[in-house]
N, C-alpha and C positions, 0 to 999 in steps of 0.2 A: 588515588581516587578509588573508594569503595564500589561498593554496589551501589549506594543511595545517591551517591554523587551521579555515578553511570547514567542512573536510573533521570534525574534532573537535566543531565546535558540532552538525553535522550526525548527526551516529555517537550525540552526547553525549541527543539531543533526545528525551525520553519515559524517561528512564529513571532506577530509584529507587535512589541511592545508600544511603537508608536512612541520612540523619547524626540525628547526634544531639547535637541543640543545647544549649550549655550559656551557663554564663554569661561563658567569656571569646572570646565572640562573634568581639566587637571585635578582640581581637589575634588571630582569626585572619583577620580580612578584614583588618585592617593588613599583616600577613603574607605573604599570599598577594598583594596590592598589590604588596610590594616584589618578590616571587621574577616577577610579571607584568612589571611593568619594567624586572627585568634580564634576562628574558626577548627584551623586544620592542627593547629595548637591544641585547642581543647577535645579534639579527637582523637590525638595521639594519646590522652589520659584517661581514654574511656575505660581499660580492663585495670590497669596499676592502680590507677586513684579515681573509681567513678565518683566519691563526693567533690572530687574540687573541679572534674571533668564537667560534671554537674553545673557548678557555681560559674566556670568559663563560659560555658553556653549560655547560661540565664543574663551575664553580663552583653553578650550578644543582643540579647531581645531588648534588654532596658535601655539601651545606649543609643535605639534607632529611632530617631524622630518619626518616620515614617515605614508601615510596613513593604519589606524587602522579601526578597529571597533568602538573603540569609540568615535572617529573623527567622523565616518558618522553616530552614533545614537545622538552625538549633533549635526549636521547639519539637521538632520530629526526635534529635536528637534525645533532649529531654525526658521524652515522651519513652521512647525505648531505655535508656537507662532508669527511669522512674519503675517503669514496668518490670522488664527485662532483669535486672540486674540489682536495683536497690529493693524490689517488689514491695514497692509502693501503690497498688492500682488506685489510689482516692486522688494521690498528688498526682499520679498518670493521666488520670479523668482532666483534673484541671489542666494541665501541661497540653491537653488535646484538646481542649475546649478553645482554649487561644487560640490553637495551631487554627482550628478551624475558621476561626475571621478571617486569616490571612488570605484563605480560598478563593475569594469572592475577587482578589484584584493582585495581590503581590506575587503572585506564582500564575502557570499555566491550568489548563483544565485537565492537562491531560497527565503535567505533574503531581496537580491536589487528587485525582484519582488516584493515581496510581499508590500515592502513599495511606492515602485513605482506607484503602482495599487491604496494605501490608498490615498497617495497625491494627483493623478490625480482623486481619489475621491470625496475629500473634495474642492478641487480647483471647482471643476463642477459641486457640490451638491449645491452651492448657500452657502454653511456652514460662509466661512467667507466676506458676505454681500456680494452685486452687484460688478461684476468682469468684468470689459473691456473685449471687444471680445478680442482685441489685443490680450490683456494679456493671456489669455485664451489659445490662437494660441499659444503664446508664449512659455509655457507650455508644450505643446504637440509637437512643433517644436524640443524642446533642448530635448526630450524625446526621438522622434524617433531619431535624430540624434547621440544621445547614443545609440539606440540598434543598428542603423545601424551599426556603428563603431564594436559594439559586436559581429555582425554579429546574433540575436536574433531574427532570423523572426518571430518566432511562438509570441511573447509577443510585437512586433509590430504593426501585425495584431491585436492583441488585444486593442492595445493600439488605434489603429483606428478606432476599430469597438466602445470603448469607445468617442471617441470623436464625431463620426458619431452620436452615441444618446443622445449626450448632442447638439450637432445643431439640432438634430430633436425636443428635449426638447422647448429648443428656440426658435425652427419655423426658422432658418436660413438655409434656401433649398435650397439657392444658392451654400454656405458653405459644405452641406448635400451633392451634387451630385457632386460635385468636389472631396470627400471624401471618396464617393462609388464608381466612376470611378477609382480611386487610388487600392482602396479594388477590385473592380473586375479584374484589371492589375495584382496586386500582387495574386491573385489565380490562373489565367492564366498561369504566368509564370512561378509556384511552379515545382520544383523538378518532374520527371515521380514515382522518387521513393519514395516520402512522400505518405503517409496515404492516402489514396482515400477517404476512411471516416470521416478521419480530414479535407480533401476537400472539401466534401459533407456538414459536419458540416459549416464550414464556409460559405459557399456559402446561405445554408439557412438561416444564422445569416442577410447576408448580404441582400436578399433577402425580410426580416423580416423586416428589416431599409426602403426598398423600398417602399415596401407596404402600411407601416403604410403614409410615405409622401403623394403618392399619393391619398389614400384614403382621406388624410386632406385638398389636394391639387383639389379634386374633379375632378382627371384625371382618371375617369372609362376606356379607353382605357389601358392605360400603366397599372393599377389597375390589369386587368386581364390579362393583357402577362405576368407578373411579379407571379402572382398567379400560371396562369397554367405552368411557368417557375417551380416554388416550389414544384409542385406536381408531376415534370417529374425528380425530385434531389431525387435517388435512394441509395448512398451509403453514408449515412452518420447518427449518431449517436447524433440528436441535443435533446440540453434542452428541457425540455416539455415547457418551458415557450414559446419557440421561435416557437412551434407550437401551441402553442395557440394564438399568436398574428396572425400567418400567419392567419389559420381558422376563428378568429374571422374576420379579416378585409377581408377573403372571404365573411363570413356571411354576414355584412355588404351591402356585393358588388352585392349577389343575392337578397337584398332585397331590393334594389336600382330598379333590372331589376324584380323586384315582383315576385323571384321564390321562392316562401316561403317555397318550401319544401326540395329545395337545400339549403337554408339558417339556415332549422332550424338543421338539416345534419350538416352543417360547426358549427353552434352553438354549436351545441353539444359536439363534438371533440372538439372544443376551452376550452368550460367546461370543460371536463375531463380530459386537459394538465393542465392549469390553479389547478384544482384541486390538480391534482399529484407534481405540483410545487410548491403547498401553497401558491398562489396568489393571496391578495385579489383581484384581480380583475374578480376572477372567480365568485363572486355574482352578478356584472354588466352584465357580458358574461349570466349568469343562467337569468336574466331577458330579456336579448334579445333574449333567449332559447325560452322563454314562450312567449314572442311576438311572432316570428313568428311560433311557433305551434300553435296560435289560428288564425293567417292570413289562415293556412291553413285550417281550417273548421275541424281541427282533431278532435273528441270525444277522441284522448288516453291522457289523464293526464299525461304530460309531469315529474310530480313531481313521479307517479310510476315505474319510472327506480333506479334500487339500486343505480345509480349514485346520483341522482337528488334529492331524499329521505329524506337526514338526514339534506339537507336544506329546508326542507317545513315549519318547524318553526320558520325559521331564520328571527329577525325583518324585515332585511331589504327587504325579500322574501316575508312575512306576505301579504303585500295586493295584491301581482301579486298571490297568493295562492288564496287571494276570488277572485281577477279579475276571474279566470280562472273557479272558481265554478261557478259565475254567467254567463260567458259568454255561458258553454255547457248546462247554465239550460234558456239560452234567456233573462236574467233577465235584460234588457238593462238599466232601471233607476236605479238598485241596483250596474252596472256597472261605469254607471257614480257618483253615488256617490262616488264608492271608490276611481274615482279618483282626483277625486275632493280634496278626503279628506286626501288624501295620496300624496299630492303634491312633497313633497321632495322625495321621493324614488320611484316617477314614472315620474311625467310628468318634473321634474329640469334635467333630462337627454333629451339633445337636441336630439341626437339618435332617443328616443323614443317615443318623442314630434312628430316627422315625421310622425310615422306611426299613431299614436291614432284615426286620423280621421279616414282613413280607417277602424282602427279596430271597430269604432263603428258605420260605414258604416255598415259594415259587420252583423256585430249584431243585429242594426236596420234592417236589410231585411230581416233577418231570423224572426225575432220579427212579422214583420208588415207582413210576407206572412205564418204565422203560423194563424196569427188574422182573414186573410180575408177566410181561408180555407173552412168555414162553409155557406158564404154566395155567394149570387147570386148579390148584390146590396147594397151599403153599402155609405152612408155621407161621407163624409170629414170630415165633423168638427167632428162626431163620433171617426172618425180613430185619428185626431189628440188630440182628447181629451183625447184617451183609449192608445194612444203612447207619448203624450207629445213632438211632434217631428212636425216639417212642411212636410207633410206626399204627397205633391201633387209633387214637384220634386223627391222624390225617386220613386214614383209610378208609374212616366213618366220612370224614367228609368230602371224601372227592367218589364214596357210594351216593348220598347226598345230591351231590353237583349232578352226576352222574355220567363223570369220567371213568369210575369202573364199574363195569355191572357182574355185582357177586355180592354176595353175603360173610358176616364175619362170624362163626361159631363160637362163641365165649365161653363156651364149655370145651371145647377142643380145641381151643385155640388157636384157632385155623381159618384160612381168607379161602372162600370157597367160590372161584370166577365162574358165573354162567357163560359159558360159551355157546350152548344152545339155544338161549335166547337172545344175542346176538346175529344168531344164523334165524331165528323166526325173524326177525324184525326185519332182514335183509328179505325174506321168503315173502314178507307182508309185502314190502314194495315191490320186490317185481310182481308178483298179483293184480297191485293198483294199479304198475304200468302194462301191465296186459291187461287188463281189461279196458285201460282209456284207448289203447290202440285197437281191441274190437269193435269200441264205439264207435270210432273213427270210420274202421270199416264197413260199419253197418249203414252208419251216415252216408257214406259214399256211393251205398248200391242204393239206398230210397233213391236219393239227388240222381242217381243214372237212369233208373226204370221210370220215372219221374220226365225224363225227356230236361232234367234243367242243367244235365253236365254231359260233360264228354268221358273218355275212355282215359284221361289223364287224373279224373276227379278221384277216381280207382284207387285208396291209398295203400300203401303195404306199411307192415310195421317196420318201426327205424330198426338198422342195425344191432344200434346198442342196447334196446328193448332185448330185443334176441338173445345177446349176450349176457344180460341180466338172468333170462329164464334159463339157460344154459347153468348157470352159475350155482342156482338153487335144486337144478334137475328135473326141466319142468319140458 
């Protein structure tokens, strides 16, 4: 017994066909004997001889006065060697167009699903070679059209929400939003009395499908209505998968508008839905973790959450591991080596190709204003010798920001640090804050001579005022 067979006994188990026994028993279990063995007959020639394996099963379907079960497990049969194996998708199409009548009464609900779900599978997993869109449509057309007839909303919607990511697959967005307009109609108009959670579910499924478009589609507008739509879907009970995709392709979207600490946030959560859903794609998500936790200047090691943890060794993790050591020890040439040298598992993700510069913008500044700390006056060609970096556009611009306050001589080539005017600037605030503390004081003696305070109203200047004026020599 295969899997399909498995799959039948399993779908078959608990459920009341309601026969009704008579007295020529016997020839139908002699009967159904023979159509079993030309059955398991015609399965043993599926790989040696799929044409005449073919012709066994189709003798199956014609031979049955009424539809059976074993009519529609050789039409399934049919159906995959059509496809699968002879890659026939037109004779496939028909060979599933039958199978389909059989749904409504010769089989279970839960076996016609289940095969249902397999075919629309294989049909749109690419399994048996490049498949015409038509065809594809085609598929999915005689499908719903069955359940419709069945009246089977819930496995409908499924059936759409399957087709919606197989056009997203493709990049068929045209296809894709014709498909989710359909999906958000039919949610709309469900029942008052279905499941609000089964509502919720779907709705964020659907949601999930929008997102990921737009994001590929580089409509940051709709990107975010569509997000903050997700995050306002309150009763429903989705895969973790489908919040992880949401999260992740929020991530994404704050790191778009550089808010790296809502991005690393939405990372996060993406990781540990991914996670919980046994995703590879939660190792991808884990390294866009650790990008944007080092965009944000954090010192916390992203890999010391018990989540984040038991991937710190993991190859594909390995070099965003040293990225990460070197970036919080400033190590900016030992940064770029590793990624130099680790090409396939950092920078061959476009993703993360975007950010790199930045991030070693970042590292570089910290690097080169750690360097210049000690000095009052300093070369260029020093600096770029002891950074290995063209060190005279970052320097203009972190003058600029006004992370360093000095001038660059371009006739002398030389970074010339005011230190002096860092001590006035310190000298202007303690000033400010001594004189808001004489106000104080002076308020305090009107309020006393006044008759409207006591001898507590009396203020003295704070401590640390003091120590300010100290500081400047005051």
């Amino acid at each position: 017994m295969d899997d399909d067979d498995a799959e039948y006994m399993q779908g078959s188990e608990d459920e009341d066909y309601g026969f009704d026994y008579s007295d020529n028993d016997d020839a139908n279990e002699t009967g159904s004997a023979d159509v079993e063995n030309m059955y398991y007959t015609a399965k043993s020639k599926k790989e040696d001889d799929p044409g005449q394996a073919l012709e066994e099963f189709r003798a199956i379907v014609d031979q049955e006065t009424e539809r059976g079960d074993w009519g529609f497990k050789a039409l399934k049969q049919c159906t995959k060697l059509l496809f699968l194996t002879l890659h026939r998708p037109t004779d496939a199409l028909a060979s599933y167009i039958k199978l389909l009548t059989y749904t409504k009464s010769a089989v279970t609900r839960n076996y016609s699903e289940k095969t249902i779900n397999g075919i629309l599978d294989y049909v749109g997993g690419g399994k048996g070679g490049v498949v015409e869109v038509d065809v594809l449509e085609r598929f999915y057309a005689a499908t719903n059209e069955a359940l419709e007839e069945a009246k089977n909303e819930r496995l409908s919607v499924k059936t759409n929400l399957k087709l919606a990511k197989l056009w997203l697959d493709r990049k068929e967005y045209g296809r894709l939003q014709k498909i989710i307009r359909e999906l958000h109609a039919a949610t709309r108009v469900a029942m008052d009395s279905e499941d609000q959670s089964q509502r919720g579910t779907q709705l964020l499924e659907i949601y999930a499908l929008e997102i990921q478009m737009h994001n590929e589609m580089r409509n940051v507008k709709k990107l975010k209505e569509i997000y903050n739509a997700s995050n306002n879907v309150r009763s429903a009970i989705p895969h973790p998968r489908i919040m992880g995709v949401i999260k992740e392709c929020g991530g994404k979207m704050w790191m778009g508008e550089r808010q790296w600490s809502l991005a690393s946030s939405d990372f996060f959560e993406s990781f540990r839905n991914y996670d919980e859903a046994g995703s590879p794609q939660r190792i991808q998500v884990l390294k866009y973790l650790v990008l944007a936790n080092m965009l944000t200047g954090s010192e916390v090691n992203p890999f010391d959450s018990q989540e984040t943890k038991p991937y710190k060794s993991d190859p594909q993790i390995k070099a965003m591991t040293d990225l990460v050591d070197a970036y919080q020890r400033r190590e900016v040439h030992l940064a770029e080596r590793i990624l130099k040298d680790n090409r396939s598992t950092i920078m061959d993700d476009a993703f993360i190709r975007l950010y790199i510069g930045e991030l070693l913008r970042s590292l570089r500044t910290s690097y080169l204003i750690d360097l210049i700390k000690p000095y009052t006056r300093l070369e260029l060609s020093f600096l770029a010798k002891a950074s290995y970096i063209q060190v005279e556009e970052l320097l203009i611009g972190l003058i600029l920001e006004g992370k360093v306050d000095g001038r660059i001589d371009q006739v002398g080539m030389r970074l010339e640090l005011d230190r002096t005017q860092a001590l006035e600037k310190k000298r202007y605030a303690a000033l400010h804050s001594w004189t808001k503390a004489l106000e104080e004081v002076h308020a305090a003696v009107i309020a006393k001579t006044a008759g409207r305070g006591t001898s507590d109203t009396f203020m003295s200047i704070p401590p640390e005022r003091i120590a300010d004026f100290r500081d400047i020599g005051l």
